[in-house]
Backbone as a chain_set.jsonl record, in Angstrom:
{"seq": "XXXXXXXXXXXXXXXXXXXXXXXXXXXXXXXXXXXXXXXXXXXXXXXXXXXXXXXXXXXXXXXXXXXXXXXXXXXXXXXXXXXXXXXXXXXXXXXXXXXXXXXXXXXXXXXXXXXXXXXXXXXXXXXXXXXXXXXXXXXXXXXXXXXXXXXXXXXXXXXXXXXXXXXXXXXXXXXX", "coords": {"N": [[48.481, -28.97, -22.424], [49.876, -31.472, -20.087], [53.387, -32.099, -20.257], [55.219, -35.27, -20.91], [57.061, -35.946, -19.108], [56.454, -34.331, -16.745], [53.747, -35.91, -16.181], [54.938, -37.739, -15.624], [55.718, -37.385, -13.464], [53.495, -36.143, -11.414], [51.361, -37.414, -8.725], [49.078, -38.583, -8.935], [49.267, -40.002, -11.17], [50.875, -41.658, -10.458], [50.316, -44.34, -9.717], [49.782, -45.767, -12.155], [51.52, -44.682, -14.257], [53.845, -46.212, -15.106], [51.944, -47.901, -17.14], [50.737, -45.912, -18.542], [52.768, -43.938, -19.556], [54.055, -45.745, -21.401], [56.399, -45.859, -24.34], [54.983, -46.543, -26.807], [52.375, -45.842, -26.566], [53.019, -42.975, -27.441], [54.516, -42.365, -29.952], [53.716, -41.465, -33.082], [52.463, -43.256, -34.825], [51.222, -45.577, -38.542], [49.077, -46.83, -37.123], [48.304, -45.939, -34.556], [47.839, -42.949, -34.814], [45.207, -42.621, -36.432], [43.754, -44.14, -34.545], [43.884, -42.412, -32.04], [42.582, -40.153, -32.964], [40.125, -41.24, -33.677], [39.715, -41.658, -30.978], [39.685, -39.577, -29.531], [37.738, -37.951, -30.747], [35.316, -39.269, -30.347], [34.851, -39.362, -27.423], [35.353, -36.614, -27.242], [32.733, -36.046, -27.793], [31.021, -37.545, -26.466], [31.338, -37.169, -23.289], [30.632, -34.36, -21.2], [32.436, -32.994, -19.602], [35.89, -33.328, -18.374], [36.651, -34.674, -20.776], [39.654, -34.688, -22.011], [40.611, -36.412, -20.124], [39.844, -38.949, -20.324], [39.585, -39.656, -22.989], [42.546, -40.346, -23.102], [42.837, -42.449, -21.197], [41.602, -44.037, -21.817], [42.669, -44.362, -24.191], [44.936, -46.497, -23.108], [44.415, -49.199, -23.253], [43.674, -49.335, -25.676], [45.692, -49.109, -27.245], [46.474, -46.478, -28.68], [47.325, -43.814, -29.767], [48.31, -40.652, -27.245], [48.675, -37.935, -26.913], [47.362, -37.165, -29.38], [44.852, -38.721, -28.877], [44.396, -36.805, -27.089], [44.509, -34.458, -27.693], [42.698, -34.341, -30.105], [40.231, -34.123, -28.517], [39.565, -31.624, -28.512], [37.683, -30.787, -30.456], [35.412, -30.206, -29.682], [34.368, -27.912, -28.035], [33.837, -24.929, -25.851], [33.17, -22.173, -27.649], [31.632, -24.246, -29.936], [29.926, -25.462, -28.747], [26.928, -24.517, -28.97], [26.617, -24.981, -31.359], [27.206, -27.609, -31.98], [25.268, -28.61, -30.37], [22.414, -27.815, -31.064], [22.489, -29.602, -33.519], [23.164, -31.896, -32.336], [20.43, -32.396, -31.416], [18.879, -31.995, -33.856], [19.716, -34.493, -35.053], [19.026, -36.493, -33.048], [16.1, -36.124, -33.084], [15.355, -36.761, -35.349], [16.778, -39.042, -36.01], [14.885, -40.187, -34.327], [11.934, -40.139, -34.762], [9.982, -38.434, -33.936], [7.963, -37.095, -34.578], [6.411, -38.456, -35.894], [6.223, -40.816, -35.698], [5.117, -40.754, -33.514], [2.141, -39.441, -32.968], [2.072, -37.045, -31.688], [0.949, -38.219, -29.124], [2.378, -39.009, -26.584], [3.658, -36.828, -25.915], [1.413, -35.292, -24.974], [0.199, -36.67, -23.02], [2.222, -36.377, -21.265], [1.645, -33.13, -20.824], [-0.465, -32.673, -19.857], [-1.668, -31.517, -16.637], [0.738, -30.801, -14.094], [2.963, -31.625, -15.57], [3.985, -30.339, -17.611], [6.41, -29.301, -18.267], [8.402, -30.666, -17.901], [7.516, -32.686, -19.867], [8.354, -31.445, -21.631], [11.302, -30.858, -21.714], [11.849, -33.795, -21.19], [11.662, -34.888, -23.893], [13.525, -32.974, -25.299], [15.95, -33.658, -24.161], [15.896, -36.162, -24.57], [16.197, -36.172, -27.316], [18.186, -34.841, -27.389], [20.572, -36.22, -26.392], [20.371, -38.703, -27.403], [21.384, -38.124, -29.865], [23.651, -36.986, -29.457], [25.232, -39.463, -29.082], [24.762, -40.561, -31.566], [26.877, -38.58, -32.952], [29.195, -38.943, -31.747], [29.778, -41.168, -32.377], [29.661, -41.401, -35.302], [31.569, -39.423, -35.741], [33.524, -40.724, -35.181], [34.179, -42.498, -35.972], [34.426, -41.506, -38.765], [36.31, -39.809, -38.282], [38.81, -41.595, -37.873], [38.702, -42.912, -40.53], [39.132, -40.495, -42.092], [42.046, -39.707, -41.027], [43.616, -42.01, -41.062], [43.406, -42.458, -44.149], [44.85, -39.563, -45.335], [47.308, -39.973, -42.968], [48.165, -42.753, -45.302], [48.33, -41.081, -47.689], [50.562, -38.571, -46.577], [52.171, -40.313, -45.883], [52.748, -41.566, -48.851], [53.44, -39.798, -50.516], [56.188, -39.24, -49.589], [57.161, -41.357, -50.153], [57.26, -41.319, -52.826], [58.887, -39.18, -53.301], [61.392, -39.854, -52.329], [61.972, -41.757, -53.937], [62.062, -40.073, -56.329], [64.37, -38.723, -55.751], [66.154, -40.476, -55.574], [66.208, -41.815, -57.917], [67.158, -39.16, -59.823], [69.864, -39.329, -58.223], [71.049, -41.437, -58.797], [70.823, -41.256, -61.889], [72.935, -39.445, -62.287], [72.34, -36.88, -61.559], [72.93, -33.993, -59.878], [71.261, -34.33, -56.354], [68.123, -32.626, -55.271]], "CA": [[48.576, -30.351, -21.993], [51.214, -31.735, -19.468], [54.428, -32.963, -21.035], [55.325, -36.684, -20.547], [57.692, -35.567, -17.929], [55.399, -33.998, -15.989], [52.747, -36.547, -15.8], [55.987, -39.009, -14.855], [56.502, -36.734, -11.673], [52.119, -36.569, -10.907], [51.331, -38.036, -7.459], [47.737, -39.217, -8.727], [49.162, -40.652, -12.005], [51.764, -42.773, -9.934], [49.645, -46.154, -9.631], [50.084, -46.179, -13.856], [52.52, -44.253, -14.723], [54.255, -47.567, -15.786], [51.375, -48.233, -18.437], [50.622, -44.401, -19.337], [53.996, -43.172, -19.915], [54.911, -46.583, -22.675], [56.831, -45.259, -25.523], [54.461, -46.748, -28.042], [51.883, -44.496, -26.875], [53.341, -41.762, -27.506], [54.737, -42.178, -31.053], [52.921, -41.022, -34.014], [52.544, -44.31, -36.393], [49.761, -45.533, -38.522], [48.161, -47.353, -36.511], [48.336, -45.275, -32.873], [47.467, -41.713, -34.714], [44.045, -43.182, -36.806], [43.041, -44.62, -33.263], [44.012, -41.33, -30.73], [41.931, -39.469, -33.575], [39.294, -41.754, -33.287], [39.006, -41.83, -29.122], [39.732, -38.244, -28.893], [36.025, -37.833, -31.232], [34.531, -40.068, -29.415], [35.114, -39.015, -26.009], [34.861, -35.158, -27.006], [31.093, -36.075, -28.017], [30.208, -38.656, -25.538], [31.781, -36.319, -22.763], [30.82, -32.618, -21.446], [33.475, -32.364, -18.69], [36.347, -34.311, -18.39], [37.033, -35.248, -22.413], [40.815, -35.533, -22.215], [40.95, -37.749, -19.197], [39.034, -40.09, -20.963], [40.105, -39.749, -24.113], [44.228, -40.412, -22.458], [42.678, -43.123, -20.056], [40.856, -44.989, -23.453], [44.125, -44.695, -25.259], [45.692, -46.681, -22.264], [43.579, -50.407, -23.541], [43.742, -49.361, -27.287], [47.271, -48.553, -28.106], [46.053, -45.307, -29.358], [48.325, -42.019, -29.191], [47.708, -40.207, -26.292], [48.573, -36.699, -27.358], [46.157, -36.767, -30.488], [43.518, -38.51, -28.308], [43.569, -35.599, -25.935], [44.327, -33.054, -29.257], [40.969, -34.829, -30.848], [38.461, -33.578, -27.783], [38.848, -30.04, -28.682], [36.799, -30.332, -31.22], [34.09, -29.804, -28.998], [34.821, -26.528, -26.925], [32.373, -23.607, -25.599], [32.826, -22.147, -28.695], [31.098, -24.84, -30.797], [29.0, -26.181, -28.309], [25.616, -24.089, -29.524], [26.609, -25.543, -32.724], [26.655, -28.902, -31.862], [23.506, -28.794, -29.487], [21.605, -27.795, -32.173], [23.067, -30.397, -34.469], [22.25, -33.1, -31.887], [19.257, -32.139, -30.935], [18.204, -32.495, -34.87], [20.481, -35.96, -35.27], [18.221, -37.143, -32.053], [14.845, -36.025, -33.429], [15.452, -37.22, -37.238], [16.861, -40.582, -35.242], [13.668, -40.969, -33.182], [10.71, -39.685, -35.606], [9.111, -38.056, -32.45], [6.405, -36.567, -34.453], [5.447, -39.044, -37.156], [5.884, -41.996, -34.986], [4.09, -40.974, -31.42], [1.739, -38.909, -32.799], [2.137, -36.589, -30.313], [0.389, -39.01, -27.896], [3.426, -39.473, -25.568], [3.49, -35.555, -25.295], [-0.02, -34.918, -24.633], [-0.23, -37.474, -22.141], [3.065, -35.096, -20.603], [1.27, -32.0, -20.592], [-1.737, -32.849, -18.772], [-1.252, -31.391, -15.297], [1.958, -29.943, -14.141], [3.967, -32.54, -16.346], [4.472, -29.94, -19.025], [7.662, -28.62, -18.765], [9.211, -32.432, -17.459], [8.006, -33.718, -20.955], [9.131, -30.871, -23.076], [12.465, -31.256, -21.137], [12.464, -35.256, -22.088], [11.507, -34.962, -25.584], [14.666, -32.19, -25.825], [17.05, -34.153, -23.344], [15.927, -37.529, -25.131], [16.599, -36.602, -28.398], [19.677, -34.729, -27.539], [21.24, -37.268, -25.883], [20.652, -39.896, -28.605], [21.872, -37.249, -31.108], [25.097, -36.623, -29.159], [25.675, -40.848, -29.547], [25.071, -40.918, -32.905], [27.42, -37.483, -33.532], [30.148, -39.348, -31.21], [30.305, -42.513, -33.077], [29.691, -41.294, -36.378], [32.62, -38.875, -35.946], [34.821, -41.578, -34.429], [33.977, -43.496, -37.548], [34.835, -40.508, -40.108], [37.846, -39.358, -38.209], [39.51, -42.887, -38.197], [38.991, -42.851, -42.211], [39.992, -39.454, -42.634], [43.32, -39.814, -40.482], [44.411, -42.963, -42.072], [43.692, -41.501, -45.345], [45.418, -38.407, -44.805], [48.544, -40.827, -42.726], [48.568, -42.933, -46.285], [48.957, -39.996, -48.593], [51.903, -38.316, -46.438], [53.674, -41.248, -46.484], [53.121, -42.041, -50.521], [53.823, -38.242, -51.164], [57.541, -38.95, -48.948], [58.24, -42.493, -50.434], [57.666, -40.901, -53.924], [59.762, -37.84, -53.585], [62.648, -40.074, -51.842], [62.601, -42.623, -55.284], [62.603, -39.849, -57.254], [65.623, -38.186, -55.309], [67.254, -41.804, -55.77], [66.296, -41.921, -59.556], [68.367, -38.566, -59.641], [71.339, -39.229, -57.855], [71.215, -42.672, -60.139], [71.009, -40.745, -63.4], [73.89, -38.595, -62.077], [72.274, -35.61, -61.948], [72.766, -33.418, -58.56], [70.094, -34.357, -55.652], [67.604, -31.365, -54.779]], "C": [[49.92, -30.569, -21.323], [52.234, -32.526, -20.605], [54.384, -34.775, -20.414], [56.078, -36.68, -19.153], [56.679, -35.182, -16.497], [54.426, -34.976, -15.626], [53.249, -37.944, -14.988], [55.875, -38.893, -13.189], [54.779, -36.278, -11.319], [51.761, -37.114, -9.873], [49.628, -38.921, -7.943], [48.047, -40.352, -10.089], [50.135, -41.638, -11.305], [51.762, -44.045, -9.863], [49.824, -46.598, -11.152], [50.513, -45.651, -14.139], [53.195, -44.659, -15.717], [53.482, -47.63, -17.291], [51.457, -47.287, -19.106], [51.701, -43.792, -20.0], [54.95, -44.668, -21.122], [55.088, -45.753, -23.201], [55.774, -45.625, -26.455], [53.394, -45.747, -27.553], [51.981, -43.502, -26.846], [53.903, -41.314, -28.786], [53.603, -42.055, -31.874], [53.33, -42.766, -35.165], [51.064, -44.539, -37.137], [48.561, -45.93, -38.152], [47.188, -46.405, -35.162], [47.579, -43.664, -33.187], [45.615, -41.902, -35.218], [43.069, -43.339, -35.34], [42.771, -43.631, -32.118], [42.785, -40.345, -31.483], [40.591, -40.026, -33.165], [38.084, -41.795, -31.793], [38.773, -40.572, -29.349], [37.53, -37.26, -29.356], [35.591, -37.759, -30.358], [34.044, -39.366, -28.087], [35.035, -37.357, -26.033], [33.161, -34.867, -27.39], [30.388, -36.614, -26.974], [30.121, -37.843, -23.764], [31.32, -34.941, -22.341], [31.621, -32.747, -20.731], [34.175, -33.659, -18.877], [37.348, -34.971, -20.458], [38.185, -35.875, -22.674], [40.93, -36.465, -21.257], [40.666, -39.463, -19.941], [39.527, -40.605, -21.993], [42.025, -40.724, -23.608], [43.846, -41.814, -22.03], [42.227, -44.576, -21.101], [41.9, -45.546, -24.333], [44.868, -45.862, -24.5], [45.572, -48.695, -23.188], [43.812, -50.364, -24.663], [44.947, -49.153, -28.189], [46.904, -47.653, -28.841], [47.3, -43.905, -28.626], [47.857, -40.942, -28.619], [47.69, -38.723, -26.345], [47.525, -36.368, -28.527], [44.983, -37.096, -29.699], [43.043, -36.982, -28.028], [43.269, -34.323, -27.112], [42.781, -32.803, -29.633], [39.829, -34.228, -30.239], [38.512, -32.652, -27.912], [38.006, -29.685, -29.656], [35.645, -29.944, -30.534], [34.561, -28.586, -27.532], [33.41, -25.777, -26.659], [31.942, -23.303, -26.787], [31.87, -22.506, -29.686], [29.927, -25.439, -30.215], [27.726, -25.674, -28.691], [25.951, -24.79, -30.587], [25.841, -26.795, -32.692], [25.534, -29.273, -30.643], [22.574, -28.612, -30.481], [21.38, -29.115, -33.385], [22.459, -32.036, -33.804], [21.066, -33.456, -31.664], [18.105, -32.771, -32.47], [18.251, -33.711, -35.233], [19.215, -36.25, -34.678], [17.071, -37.237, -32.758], [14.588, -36.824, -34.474], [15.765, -38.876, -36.894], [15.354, -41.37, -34.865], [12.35, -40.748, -33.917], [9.612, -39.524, -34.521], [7.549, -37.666, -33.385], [5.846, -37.602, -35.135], [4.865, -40.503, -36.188], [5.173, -42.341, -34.191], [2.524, -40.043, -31.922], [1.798, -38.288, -32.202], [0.947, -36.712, -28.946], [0.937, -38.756, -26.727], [3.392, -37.876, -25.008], [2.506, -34.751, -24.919], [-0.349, -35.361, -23.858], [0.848, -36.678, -20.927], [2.797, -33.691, -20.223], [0.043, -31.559, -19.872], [-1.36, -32.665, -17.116], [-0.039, -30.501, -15.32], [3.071, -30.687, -14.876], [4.799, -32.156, -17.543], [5.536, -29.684, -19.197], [8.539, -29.859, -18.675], [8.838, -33.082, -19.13], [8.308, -32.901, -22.036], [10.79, -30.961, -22.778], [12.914, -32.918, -21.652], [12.59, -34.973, -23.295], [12.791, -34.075, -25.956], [15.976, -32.726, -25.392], [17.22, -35.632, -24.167], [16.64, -37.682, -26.644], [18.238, -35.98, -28.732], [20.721, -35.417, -27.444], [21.479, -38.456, -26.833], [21.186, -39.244, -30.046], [23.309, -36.974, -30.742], [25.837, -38.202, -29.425], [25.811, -40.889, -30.635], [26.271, -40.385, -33.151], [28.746, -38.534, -32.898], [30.882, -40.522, -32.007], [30.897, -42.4, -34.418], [31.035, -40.484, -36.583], [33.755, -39.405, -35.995], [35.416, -42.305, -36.033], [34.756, -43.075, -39.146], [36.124, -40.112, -39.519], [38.808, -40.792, -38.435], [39.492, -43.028, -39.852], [39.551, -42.031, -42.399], [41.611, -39.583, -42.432], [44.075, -40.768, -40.639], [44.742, -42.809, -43.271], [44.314, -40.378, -45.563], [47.117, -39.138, -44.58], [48.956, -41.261, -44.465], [49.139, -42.292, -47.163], [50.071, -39.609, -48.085], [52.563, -39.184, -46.932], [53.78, -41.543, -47.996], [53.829, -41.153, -50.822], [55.356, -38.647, -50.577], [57.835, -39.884, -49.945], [58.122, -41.942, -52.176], [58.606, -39.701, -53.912], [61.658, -38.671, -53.432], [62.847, -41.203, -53.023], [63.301, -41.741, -56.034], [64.012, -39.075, -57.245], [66.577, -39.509, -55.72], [67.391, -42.186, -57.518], [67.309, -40.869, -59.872], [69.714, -38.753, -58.99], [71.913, -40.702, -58.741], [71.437, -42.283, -61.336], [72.746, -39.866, -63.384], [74.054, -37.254, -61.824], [72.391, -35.338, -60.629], [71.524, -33.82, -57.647], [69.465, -32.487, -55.548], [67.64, -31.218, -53.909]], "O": [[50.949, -30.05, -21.757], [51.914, -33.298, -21.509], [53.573, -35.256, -19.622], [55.688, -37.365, -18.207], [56.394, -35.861, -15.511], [54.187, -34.87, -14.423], [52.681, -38.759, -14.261], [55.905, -39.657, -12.224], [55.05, -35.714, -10.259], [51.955, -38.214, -10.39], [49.172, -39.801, -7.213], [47.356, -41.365, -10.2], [50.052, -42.727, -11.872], [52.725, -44.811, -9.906], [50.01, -47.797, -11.364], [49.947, -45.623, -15.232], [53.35, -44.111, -16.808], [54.076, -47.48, -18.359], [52.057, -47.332, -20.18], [51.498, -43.129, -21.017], [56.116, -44.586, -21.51], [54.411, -44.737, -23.036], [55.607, -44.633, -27.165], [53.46, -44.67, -28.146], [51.139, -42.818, -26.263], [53.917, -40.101, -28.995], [52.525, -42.491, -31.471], [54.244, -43.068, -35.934], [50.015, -44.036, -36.733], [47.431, -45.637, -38.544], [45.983, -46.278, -34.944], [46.92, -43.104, -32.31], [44.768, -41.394, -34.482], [41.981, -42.803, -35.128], [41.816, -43.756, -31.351], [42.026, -39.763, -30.709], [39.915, -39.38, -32.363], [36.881, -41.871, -31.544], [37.58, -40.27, -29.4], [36.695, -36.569, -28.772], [35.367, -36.822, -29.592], [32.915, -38.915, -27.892], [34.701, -36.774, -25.002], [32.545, -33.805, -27.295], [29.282, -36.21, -26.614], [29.088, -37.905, -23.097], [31.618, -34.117, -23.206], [32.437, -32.416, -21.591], [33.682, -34.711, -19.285], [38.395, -35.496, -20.837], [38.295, -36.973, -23.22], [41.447, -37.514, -21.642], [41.186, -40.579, -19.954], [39.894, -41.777, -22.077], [42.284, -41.824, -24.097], [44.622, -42.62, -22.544], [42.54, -45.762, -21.003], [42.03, -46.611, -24.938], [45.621, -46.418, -25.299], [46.582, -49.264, -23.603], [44.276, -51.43, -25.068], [45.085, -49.065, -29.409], [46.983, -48.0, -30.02], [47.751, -43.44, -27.579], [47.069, -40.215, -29.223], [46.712, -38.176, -25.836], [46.916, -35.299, -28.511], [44.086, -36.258, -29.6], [42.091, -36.282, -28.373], [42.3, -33.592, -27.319], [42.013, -31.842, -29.577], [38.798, -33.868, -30.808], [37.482, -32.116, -27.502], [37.586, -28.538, -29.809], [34.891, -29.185, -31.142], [34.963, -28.741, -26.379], [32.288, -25.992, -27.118], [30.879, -23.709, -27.256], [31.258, -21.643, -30.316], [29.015, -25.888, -30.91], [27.035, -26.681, -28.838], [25.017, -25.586, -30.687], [24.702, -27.115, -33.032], [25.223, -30.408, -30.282], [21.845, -29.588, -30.661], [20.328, -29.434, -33.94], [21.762, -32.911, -34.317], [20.638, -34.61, -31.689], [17.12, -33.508, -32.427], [17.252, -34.264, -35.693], [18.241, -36.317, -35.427], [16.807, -38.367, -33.169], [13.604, -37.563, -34.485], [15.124, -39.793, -37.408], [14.912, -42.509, -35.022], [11.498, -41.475, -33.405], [8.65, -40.257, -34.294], [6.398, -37.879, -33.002], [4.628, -37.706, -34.983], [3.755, -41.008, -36.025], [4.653, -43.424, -33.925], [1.705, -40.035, -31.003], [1.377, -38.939, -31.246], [0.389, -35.903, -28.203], [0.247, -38.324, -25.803], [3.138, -37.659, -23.823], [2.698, -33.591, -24.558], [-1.374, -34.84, -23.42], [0.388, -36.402, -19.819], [3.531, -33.081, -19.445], [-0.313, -30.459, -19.45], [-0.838, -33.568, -16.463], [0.236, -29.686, -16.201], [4.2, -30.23, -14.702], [5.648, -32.751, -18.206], [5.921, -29.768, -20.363], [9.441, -29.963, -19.506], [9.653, -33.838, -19.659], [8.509, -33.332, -23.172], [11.504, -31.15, -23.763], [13.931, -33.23, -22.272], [13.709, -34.801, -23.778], [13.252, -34.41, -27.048], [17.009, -32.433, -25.993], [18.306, -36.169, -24.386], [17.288, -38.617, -27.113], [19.077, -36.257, -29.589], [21.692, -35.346, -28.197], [22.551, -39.041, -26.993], [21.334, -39.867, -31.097], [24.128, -36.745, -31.632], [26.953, -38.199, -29.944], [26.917, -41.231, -31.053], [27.094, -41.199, -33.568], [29.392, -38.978, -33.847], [32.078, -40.738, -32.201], [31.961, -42.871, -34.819], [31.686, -40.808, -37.577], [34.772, -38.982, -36.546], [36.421, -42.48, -36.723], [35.281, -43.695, -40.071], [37.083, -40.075, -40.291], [39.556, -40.77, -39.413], [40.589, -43.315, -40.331], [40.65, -42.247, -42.908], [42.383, -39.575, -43.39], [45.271, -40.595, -40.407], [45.893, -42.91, -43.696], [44.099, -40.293, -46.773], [47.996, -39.054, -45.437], [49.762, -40.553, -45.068], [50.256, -42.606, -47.573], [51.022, -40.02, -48.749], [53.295, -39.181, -47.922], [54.911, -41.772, -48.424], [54.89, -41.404, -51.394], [56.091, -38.196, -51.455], [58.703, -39.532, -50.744], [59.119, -42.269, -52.82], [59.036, -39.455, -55.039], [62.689, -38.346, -54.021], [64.005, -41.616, -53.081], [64.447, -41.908, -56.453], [64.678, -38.814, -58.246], [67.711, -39.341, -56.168], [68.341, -42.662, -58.14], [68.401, -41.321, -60.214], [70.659, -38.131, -59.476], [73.047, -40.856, -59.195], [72.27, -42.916, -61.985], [73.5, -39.774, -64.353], [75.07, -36.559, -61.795], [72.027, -36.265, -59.905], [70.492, -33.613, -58.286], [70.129, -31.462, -55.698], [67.212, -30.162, -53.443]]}, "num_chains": 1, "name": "protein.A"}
């Protein structure tokens, strides 16, 4: 990923620069990292090409941290992508109750003629597609809990270590 510098000195980022390059998005707090976690999901599900633009470009409206956004879309790489095709593909189906619901009317009425491969193509594109929404949201949804939860704990785990460093140097005993 470009540095901040770099994207300063950009000839295409030049028209926003101004907005893109604020300091607040770019610090880690708990508000800005919860939220970059959040887009970066989002936008690496909703997304095949493109992910960080989006993700960066999303952060711009949301005060979200623009380095975790873009961090966030690798969850979805080459790598994983058979994974999660599979994964949507079942989300979609289990979403849409293709068989119980249509009888397979809708696809019988598709296979009549040369229509067959166009409606085994919908029925796999339809339910992928509504399986990659769900996966996008639902992730957005679970990373924003996790990464607040996660944020909270550091910080309890610091502000307890730095009492009990202050309870020691109060008792008299040496700090650690």
């Amino acid at each position: 990923m470009m540095s901040r510098e770099e994207m300063a000195e950009n000839r295409w980022l030049a028209p926003i620069a101004h907005r893109f390059l604020s300091p607040e998005l770019w610090r880690f707090t708990r508000r800005s990292v919860p939220r970059g976690v959040a887009l970066g999901l989002f936008a690496g599900f909703i997304v095949p090409v493109g992910q960080i633009f989006l993700a960066a470009f999303l952060a711009l409206p949301l005060r979200a941290n623009v380095p975790v956004a873009a961090g966030a879309t690798f969850l979805t790489n080459p790598f994983t992508l058979p994974f999660f095709l599979v994964l949507a593909n079942r989300v979609g189906h289990w979403a849409l109750f293709f068989d119980r619901a249509t009888g397979g009317t809708v696809v019988e009425g598709l296979n009549d003629g040369g229509w067959s491969m166009f409606g085994w193509f919908m029925e796999a594109a339809g339910a992928t597609a509504l399986g990659y929404l769900i996966l996008s949201i639902l992730s957005a949804i679970i990373g924003y809990a996790v990464s607040a939860m996660v944020w909270r704990l550091v910080v309890a785990r610091r502000w307890a270590r730095r009492s009990a460093r202050r309870a020691r140097t109060v008792d008299g005993a040496p700090p650690a």
